[in-house]
C-alpha positions as CSV (number, residue, x, y, z in Angstrom):
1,X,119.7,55.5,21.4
2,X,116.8,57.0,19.9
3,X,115.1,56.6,16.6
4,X,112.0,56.4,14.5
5,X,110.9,52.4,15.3
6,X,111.1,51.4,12.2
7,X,112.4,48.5,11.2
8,X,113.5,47.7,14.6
9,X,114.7,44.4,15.2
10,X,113.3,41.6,17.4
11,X,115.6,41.5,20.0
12,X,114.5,44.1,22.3
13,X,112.5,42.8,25.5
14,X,110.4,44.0,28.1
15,X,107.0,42.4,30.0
16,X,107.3,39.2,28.9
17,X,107.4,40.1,25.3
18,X,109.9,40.3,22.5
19,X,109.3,43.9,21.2
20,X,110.0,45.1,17.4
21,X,109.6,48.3,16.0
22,X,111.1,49.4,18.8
23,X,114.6,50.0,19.4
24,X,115.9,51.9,23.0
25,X,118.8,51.3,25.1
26,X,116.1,51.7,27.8
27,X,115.3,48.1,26.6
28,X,117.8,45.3,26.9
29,X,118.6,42.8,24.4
30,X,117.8,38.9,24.1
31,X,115.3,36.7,25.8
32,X,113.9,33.3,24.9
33,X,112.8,33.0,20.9
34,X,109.5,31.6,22.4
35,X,107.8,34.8,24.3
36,X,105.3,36.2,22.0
37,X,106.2,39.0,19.5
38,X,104.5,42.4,20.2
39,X,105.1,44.9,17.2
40,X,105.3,48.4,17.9
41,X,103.4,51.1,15.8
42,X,103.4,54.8,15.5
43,X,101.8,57.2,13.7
44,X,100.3,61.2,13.8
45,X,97.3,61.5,14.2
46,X,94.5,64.5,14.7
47,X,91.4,63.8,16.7
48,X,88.9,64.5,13.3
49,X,91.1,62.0,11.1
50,X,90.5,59.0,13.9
51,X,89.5,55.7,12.2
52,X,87.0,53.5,13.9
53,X,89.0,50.6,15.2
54,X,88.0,47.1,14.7
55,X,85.9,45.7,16.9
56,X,88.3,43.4,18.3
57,X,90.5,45.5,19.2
58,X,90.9,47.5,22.5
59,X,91.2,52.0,22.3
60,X,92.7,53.5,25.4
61,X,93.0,57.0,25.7
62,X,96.7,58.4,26.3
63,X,97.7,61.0,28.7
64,X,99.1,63.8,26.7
65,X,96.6,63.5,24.1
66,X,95.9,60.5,21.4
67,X,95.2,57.0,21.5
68,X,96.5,53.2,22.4
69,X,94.4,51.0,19.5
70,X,95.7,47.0,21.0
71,X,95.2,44.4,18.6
72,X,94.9,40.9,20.1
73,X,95.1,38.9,17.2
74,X,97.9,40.8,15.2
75,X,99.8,41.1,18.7
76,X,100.2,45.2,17.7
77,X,100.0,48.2,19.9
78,X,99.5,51.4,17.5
79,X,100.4,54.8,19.3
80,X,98.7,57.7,17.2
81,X,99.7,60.9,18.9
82,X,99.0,64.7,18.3
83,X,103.2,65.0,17.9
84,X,105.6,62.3,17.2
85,X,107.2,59.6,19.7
86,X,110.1,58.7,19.5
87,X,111.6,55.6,21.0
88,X,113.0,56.5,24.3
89,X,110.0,58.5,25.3
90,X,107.5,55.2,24.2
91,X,109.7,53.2,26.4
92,X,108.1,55.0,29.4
93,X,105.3,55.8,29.6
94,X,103.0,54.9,26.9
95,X,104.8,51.3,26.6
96,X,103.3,49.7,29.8
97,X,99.3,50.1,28.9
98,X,99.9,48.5,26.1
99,X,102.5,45.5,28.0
100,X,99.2,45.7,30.8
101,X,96.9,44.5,28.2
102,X,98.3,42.8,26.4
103,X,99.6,40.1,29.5
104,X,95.9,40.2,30.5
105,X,95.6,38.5,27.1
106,X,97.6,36.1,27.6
107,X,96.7,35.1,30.9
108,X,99.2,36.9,32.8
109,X,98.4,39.2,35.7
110,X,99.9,43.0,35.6
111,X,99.8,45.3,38.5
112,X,100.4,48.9,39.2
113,X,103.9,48.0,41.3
114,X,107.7,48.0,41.0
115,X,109.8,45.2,42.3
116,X,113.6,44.8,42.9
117,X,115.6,41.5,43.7
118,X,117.5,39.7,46.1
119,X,119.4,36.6,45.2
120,X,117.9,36.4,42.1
121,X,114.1,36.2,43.7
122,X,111.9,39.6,43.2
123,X,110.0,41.3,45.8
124,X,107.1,43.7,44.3
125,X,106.4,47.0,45.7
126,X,102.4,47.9,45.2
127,X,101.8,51.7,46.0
128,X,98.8,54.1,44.6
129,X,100.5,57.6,42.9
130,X,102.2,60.0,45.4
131,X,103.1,56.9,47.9
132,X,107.0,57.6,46.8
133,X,107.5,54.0,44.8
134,X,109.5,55.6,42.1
135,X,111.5,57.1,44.1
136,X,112.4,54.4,46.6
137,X,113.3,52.1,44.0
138,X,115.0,54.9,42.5
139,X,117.1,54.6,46.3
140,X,117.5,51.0,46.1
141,X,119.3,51.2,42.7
142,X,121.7,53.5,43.6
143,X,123.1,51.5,46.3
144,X,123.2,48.5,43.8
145,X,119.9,47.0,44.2
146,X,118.6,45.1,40.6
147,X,115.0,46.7,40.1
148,X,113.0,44.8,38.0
149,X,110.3,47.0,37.1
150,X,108.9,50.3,37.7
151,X,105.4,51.6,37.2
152,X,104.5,48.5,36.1
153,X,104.9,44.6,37.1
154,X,104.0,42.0,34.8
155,X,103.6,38.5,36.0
156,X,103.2,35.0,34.5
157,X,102.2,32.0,36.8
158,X,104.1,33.7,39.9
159,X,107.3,34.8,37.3
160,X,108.5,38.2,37.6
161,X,109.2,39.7,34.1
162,X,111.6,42.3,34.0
163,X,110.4,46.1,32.7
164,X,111.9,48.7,30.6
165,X,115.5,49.6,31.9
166,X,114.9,52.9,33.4
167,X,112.8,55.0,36.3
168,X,111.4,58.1,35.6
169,X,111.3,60.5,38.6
170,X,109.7,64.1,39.6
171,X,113.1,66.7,39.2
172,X,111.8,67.1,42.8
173,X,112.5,63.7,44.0
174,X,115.5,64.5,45.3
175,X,118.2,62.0,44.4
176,X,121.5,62.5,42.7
177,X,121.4,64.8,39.7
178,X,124.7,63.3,38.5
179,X,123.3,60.0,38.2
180,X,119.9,61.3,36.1
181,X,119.3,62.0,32.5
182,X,116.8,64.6,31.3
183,X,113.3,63.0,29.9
184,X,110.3,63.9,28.0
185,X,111.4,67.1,27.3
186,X,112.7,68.1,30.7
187,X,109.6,67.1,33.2
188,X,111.1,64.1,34.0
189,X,114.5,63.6,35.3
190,X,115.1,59.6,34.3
191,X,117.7,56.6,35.9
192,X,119.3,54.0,34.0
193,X,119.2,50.5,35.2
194,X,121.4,48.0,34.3
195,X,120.2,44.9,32.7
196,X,119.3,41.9,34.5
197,X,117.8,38.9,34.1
198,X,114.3,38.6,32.3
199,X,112.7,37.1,34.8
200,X,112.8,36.2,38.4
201,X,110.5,34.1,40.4
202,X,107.8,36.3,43.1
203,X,108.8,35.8,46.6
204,X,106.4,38.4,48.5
205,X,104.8,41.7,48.2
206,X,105.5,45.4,50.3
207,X,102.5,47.5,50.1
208,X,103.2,51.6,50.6
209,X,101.7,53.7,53.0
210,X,102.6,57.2,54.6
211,X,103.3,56.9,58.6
212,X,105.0,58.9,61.7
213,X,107.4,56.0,61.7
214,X,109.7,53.1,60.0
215,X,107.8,50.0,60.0
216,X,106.6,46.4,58.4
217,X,103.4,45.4,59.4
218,X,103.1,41.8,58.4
219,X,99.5,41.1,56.4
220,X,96.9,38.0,56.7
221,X,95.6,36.4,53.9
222,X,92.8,37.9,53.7
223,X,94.7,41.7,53.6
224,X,96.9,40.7,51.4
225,X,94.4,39.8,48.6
226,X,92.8,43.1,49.4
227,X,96.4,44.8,48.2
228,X,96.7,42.7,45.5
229,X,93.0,43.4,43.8
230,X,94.1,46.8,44.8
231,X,96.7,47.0,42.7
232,X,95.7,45.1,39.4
233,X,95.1,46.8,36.3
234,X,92.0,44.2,35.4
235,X,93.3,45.0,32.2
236,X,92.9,42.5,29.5
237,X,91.2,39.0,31.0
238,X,92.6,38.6,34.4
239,X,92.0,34.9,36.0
240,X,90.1,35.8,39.0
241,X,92.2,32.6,40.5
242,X,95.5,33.8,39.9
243,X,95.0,36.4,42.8
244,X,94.8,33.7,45.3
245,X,97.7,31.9,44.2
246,X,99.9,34.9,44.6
247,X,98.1,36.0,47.9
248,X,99.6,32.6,49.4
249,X,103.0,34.4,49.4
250,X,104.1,36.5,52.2
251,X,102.9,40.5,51.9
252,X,103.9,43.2,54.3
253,X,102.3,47.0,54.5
254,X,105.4,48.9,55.0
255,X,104.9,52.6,56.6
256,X,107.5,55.3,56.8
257,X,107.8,59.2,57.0
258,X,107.5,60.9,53.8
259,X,111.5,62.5,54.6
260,X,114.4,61.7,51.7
261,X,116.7,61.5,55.0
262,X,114.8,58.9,55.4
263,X,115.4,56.7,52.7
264,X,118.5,54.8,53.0
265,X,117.4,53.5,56.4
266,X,114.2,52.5,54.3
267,X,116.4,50.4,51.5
268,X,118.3,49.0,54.4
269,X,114.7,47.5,55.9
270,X,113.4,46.0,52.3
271,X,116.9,44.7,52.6
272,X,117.2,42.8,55.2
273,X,113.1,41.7,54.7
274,X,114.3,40.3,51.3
275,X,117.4,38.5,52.7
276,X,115.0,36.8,55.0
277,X,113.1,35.2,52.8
């Protein structure tokens, strides 16, 4: 469903947060009352009309064109764009910046990574752009896999929160066409996710690298906190100690050719890692 935003109602949720002004079937319904409220504004807006935001709040540029102006205090993320946005095209992309700094805020640590479940435990994949993450998840949700988030992974205290119902993938990647819908405008060829539970607790971390073969190299301590820094947006106010509470948990740098053929033997590996722990 796609609309305006406005006067959306509360019980959309994604990150952590209980969105409103929002309203996308790419988001699912309910959540606990308790998660903090983050309201969801939109406007048009030319460069030579920009107002000097506040001082506390926080400007990010957007790709595309326009502006991200976060306010912590008012808990509001205001999108002012050269052309409107509508609600399923916020949902993914320009959503996750905002849910990025706005967990900082809170004391929550984001990271560019997906993650998918096993027996209701998530595993999060870290990988740079062009590593193939995107699509691999894309894999591991057609053969029934729950992803919890794509693009971006939001975590409280070692909890998984579960992202925006959807992937967004090249019309290159190479997957099903059946099972895709068109997106922003055509350059995106997007999958549905079924919902799943909001959260789920951290079990370990697979970090993607490009290799002449299959295979999971297991990391030390010491590696795996390099992956993790790696990975975090340092957005908001990060806790410098929350890094090496979630380095304790087992990481692994996973290599494999960069062949679709190869890809179901790939989602049968993460399989079988996840199983075993």
């Amino acid at each position: 469903m796609t609309g305006n935003g406005q006067g959306g109602t509360l019980s959309r949720v994604a990150y952590g947060f209980r969105l409103a002004g929002l309203e996308s079937d790419y988001l699912q319904r309910g959540g606990d009352e308790g998660r903090p409220l983050l309201t969801v504004r939109r406007a048009v807006s030319k460069p030579g009309n920009r107002h000097q935001p506040p001082a506390s709040t926080k400007a990010l540029a957007l790709v595309g064109g326009g502006r991200l102006v976060l306010d912590r205090r008012a808990r509001t993320a205001s999108f002012e764009t050269p052309q409107p946005l509508d609600d399923d095209d916020l949902v993914h992309p320009y959503l996750a910046p905002a849910a990025a700094v706005m967990a900082g805020w809170n004391g929550w640590d984001a990271f560019h990574a997906g993650a998918f479940a096993s027996d209701g435990r998530a595993v999060a994949v870290l990988g740079e752009r062009e590593r193939g993450k995107s699509t691999l998840l894309a894999a591991m949700a057609l053969e029934g896999v729950p992803i919890v988030a794509d693009d971006v992974l939001v975590v409280e205290r070692g909890i998984a929160q579960a992202g925006p119902r959807c992937i967004d993938l090249r019309p290159e990647a190479g997957l099903p066409a059946a099972a895709l819908e068109p997106s922003r405008s055509g350059e995106r060829a997007r999958l549905r996710l079924p919902a799943l539970a909001a959260t789920a607790e951290l079990a370990g971390w697979v970090a993607l690298e490009w290799g002449e073969r299959l295979e999971l190299e297991p990391l030390r301590p010491s590696q795996r906190l390099h992956q993790l820094a790696s990975s975090h947006s340092r957005a908001g106010e990060p806790r410098d100690d929350a890094l090496l509470e979630l380095a304790r948990l087992p990481g692994w740098v996973l290599r494999r050719p960069p062949r679709l053929e190869r890809l179901p033997e790939t989602v049968r590996l993460l399989g079988e890692l996840a199983a075993g722990l």
